[in-house]
N, C-alpha and C positions, 0 to 999 in steps of 0.2 A: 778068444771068440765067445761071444754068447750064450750060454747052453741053459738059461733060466729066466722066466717074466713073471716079474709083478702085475698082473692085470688088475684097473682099478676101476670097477663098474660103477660109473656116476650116475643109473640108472635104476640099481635097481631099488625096491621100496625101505629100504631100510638103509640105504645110504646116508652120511652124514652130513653130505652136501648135495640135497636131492635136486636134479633139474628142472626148469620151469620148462621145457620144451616138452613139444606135443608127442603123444607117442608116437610110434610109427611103425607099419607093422612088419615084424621080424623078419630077414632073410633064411632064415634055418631053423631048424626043428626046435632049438634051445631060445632062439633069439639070435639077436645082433654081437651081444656081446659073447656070448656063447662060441659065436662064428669064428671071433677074434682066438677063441681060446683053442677051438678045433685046429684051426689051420696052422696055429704054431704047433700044437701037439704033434699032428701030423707031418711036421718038418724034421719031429725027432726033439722039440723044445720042453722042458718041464714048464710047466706054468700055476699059478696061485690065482686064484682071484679074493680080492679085498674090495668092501663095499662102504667101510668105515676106517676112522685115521685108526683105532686101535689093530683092528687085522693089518692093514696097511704097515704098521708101525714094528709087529713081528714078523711080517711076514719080508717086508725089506731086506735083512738080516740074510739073506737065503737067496738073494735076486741077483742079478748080471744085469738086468733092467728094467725101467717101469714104461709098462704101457697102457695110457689114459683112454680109456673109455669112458668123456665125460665132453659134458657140453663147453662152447667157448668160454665162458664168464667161470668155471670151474677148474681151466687149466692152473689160474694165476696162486689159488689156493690149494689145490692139490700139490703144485711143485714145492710153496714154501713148506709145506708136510712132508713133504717126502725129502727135501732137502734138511730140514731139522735132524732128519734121522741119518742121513745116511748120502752121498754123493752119488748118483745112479746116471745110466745114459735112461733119456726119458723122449717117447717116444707115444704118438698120437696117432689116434684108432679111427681111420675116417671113414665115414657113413654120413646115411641122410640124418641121424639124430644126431651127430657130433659136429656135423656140420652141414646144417641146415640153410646155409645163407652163402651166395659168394661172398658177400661182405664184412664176412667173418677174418677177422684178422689173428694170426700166431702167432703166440707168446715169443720171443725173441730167445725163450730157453728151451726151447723144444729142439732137440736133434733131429728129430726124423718123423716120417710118417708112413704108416702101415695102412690099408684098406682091405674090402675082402673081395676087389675085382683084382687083384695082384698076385701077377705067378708067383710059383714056390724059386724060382730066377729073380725074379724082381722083390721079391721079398730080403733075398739075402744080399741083394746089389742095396737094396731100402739102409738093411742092418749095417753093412759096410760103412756105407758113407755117414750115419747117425754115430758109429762109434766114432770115425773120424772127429766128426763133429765137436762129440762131447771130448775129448779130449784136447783138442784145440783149443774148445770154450773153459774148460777146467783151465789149461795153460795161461788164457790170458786172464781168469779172474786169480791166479795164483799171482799173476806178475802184476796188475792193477793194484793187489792186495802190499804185494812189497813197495810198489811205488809208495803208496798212501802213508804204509809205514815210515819208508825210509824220507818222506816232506814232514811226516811228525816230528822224528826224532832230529830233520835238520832245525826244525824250529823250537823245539827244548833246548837246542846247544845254540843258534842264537840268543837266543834270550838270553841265558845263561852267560853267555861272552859279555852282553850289553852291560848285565850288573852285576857282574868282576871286573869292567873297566870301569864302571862307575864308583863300586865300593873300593878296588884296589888301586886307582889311579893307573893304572897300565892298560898295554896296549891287545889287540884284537887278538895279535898270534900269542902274547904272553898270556891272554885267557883262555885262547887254545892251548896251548901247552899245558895251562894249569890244571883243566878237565881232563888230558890228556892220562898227565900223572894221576889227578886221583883215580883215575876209573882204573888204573892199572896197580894201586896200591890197595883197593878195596875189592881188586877182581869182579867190576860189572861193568857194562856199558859205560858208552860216554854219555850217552840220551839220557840213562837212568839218574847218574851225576847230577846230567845239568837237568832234569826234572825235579831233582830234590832240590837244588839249589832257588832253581826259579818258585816253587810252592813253601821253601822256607821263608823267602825273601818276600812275596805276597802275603804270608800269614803276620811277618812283623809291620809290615805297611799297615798292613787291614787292624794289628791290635793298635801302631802308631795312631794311626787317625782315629779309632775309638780313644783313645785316651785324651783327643785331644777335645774331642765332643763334647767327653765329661769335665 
């Protein structure tokens, strides 16, 4: 479970991605963001606040989660930041300055959303389902990621069959077979094989036709 936030104030003056949105005036004695930071504390939460990517950037290191205190147009570049550094559930701080507009549309990578009209019940029903979230969302860009992988590597080992049938006169399963062997004689992949084969086999074309220019 949870027990630490990244809070990242897209507000305040020294931020590195400052707001163009109007100010608005604070719900608590600290501010808006302040609010955010109380009322985890007060659930028992450790919390950090970061105003710039370099706090941000140590301060992740240390977190269970990030939660954005920043306007819409700021969510998209604060996650690729905070994704650089580190896989976090991430999690949006709603107010009249973070969302000012129905029309405000959410990032498709945000888990969850926190406010400061929300019980300390509702808070942790919030966190629940955000962790859910992020995990799910991790799950399926892990497995998009193998997909992508494993349509690369089938198309190095096509290609690769196409010119061993073509340079050894044989056939598709005997070019199979023959990657087969080597990647088990040189102990690496079979993708890697036929990667090397297909980029050896481009580089003599490419010197072929230079030589024939000249």
């Amino acid at each position: 479970m949870l027990q630490s936030f990244l809070l990242i104030d897209g507000f305040a003056p020294d931020s590195s991605t400052p707001s163009s949105a109007e100010p608005v005036p604070a719900s608590g004695p600290s501010g808006l963001e302040a609010t955010a930071e109380t009322i985890l504390q007060d659930m028992g939460f450790r919390v950090q606040s970061a105003s710039s990517y370099h706090e941000a950037q140590f301060l992740a290191a240390k977190a269970d989660a990030v939660l954005l205190s920043v306007a819409p147009h700021q969510v998209e570049p604060w996650r690729q930041k905070i994704a650089a550094v580190r896989s976090l559930p991430l999690l949006w701080w709603c107010d009249r300055r973070t969302f000012p507009s129905h029309e405000c549309k959410l990032h498709h990578a945000i888990d969850g959303m926190l406010g400061p009209g929300m019980s300390a019940l509702e808070i942790h029903c919030a966190l629940l389902l955000a962790v859910n979230h992020y995990f799910q969302r991790t799950e399926w860009q892990q497995e998009r990621e193998q997909l992508l992988s494993r349509l690369e590597e089938r198309k190095w080992v096509d290609q690769a069959k196409r010119i061993l049938c073509e340079i050894k006169r044989i056939s598709e399963a005997e070019a199979y077979e023959f990657l087969r062997k080597q990647a088990m004689n040189e102990r690496k992949r079979m993708s890697d094989v036929a990667a090397s084969i297909v980029k050896v086999y481009q580089l003599l074309q490419d010197e072929n036709q230079g030589g024939r220019k000249r």
